[in-house]
C-alpha positions in Angstrom: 0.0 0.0 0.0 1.4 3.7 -1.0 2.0 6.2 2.0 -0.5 8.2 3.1 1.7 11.5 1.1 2.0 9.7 -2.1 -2.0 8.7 -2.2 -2.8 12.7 -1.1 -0.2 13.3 -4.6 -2.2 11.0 -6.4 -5.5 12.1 -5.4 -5.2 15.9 -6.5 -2.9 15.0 -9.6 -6.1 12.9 -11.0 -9.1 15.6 -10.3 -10.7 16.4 -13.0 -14.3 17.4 -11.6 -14.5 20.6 -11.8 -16.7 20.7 -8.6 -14.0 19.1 -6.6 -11.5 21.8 -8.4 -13.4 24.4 -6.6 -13.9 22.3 -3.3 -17.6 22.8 -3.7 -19.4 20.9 -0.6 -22.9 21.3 -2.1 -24.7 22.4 -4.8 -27.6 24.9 -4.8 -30.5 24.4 -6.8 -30.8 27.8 -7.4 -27.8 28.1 -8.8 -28.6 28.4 -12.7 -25.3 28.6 -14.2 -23.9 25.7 -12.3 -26.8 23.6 -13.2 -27.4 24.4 -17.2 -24.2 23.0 -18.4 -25.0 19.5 -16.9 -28.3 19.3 -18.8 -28.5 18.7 -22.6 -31.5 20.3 -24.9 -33.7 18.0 -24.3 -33.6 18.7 -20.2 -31.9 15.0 -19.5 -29.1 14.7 -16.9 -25.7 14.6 -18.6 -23.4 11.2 -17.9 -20.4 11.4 -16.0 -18.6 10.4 -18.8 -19.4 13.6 -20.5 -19.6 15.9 -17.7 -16.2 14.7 -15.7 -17.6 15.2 -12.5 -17.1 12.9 -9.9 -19.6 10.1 -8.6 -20.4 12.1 -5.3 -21.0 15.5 -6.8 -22.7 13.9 -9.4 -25.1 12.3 -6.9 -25.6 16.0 -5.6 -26.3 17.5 -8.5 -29.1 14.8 -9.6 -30.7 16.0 -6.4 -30.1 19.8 -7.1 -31.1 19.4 -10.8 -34.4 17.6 -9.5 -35.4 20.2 -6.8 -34.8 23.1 -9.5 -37.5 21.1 -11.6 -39.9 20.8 -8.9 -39.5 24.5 -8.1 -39.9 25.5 -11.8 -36.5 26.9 -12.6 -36.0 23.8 -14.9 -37.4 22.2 -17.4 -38.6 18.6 -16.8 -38.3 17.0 -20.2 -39.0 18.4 -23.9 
């Protein structure tokens, strides 16, 4: 197992969320500019894969992205 220094090295060489970039601890759902580059035309989710966010901020943002719907600052679906 790598020492505790080399897997901090490791972890900060690899981000590439840009969430984590900004050590972001949540995300708003009122925050419109955060949210509209995460959801295509057609008001679906983005993927990970094409977003580059990490599994835990993704997770938050499904949950912002679904409260800005119910509120009405989203679209649901086209």
């Amino acid at each position: 197992m790598m020492p505790l220094e080399k897997r901090q090295q490791f972890r900060q060489e690899k981000r590439s969320c840009s969430f984590c970039a900004k050590d972001m601890q949540e995300i708003d759902y009122k925050d419109y500019p955060t949210l509209k580059p995460c959801v295509d035309y057609f008001g679906n989710i983005r993927k990970r894969s094409h977003t580059k966010i990490c599994l835990r901020h993704q997770k938050m943002l499904k949950i912002a992205i679904e409260r800005a719907r119910f509120m009405g600052m989203l679209a649901y679906r086209k």
